[in-house]
C-alpha positions as CSV (number, residue, x, y, z in Angstrom):
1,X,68.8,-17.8,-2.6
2,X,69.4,-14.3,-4.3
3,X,68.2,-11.4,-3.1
4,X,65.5,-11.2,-6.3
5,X,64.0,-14.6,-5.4
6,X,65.8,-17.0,-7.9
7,X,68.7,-19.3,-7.3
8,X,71.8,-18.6,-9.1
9,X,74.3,-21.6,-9.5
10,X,78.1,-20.4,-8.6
11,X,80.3,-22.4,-11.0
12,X,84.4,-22.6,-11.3
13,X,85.4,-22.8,-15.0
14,X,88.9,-24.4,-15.1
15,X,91.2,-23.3,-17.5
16,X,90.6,-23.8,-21.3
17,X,94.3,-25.7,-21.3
18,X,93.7,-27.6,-18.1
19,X,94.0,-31.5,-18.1
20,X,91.5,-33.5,-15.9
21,X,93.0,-37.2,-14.7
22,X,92.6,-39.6,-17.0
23,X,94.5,-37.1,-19.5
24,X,92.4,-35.8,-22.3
25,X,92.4,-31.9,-23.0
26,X,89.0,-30.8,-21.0
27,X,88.9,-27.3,-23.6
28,X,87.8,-29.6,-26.1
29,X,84.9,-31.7,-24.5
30,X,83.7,-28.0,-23.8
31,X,84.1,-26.6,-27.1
32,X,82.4,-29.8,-28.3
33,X,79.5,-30.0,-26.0
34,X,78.8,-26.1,-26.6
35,X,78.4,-27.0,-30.2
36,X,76.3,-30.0,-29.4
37,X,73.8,-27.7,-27.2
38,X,73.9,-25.0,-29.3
39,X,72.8,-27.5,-32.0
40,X,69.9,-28.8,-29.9
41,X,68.8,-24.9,-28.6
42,X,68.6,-24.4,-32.5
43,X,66.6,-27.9,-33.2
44,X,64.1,-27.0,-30.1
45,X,63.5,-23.3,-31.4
46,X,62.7,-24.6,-35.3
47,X,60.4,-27.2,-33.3
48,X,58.3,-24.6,-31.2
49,X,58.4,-22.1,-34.6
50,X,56.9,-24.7,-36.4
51,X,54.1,-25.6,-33.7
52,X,53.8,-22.2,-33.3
53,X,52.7,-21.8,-37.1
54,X,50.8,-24.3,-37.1
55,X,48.8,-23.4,-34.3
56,X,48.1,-20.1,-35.9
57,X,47.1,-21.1,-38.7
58,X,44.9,-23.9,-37.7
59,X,43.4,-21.2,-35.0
60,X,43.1,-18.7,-37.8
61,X,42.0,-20.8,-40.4
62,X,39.0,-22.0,-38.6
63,X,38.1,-18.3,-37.1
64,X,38.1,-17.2,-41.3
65,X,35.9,-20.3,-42.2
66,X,33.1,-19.8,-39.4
67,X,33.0,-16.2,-38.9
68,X,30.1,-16.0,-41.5
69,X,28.1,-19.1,-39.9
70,X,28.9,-17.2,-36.4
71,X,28.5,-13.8,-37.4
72,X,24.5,-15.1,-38.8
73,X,23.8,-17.0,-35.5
74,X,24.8,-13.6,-33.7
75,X,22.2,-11.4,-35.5
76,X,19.5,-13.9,-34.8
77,X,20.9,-14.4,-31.1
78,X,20.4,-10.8,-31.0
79,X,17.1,-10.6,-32.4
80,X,15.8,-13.4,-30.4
81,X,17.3,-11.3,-27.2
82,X,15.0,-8.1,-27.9
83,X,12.0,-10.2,-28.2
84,X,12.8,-11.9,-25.2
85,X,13.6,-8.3,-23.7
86,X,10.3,-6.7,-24.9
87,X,8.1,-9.7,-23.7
88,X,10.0,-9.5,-20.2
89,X,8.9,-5.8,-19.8
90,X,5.8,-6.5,-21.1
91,X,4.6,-9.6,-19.1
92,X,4.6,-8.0,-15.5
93,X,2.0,-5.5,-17.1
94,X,-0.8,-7.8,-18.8
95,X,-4.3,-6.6,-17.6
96,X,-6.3,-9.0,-15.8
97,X,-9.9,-8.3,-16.5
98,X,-12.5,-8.8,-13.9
99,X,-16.8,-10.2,-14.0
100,X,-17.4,-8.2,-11.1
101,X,-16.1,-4.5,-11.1
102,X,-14.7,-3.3,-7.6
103,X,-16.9,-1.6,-4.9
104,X,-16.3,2.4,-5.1
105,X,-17.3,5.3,-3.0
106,X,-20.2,6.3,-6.2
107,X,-21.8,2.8,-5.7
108,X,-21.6,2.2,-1.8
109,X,-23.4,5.5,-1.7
110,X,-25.8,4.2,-4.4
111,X,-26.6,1.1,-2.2
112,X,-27.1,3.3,0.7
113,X,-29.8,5.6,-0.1
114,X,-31.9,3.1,-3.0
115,X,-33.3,0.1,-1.9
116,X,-33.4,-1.1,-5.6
117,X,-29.4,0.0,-5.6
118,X,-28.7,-2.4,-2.7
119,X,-30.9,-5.3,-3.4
120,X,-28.5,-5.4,-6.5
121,X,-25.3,-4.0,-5.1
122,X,-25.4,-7.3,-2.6
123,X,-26.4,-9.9,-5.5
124,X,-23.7,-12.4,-6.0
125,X,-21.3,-11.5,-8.8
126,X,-21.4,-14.2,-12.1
127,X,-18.0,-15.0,-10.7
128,X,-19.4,-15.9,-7.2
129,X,-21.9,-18.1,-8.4
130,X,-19.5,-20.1,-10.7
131,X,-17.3,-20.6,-7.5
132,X,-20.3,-21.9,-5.1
């Protein structure tokens, strides 16, 4: 390993005029196979450029053809949202109304000093007698 992480190979190149056994000039297998894979680094980079192209234009062709159809659901996505907003603050605030109204200080005092007051302060509520 390399001291930046990644594993470098440490190749000998024999000479270019070198002969290996069996007797054939080794320079020129080179040159040839150089040619060969510069040929198929050429062939791979037309490939991806091509897939490449068509990626962008089947990616952009589809964005230009349903940006209007997305750009209408977005507006009523959006409208739809506030109504939902406004009913959602609204909602927790509804006013419940009551038969009965609630016992304050005015009436308890009322019920205390008229016997009239109290005979009806201590009726049952329309409410109670629905319940019974």
């Amino acid at each position: 390993m390399s001291p930046g992480g990644t594993e470098t190979a440490n190749a000998t190149v024999p000479p270019a005029n070198s002969v290996n056994s069996s007797g054939s000039s080794i320079g020129v297998l080179d040159f040839f196979g150089a040619g060969i894979q510069t040929g198929l680094n050429l062939a791979v980079g037309v490939v991806n450029g091509l897939i490449d192209a068509g990626r962008f234009l089947v990616v952009n062709g589809i964005k230009l053809a349903a940006q209007p159809i997305l750009d209408q659901v977005a507006r009523v996505a959006s409208a739809l949202e506030v109504v939902a907003l406004v009913t959602g603050l609204l909602r927790p605030w509804t006013i419940r109304m009551d038969a009965s109204p609630p016992q304050t200080r005015v009436r308890a005092q009322a019920a205390a000093t008229s016997p009239v007051a109290s005979a009806t302060a201590h009726s049952p509520s329309c409410s109670d007698q629905a319940q019974s």
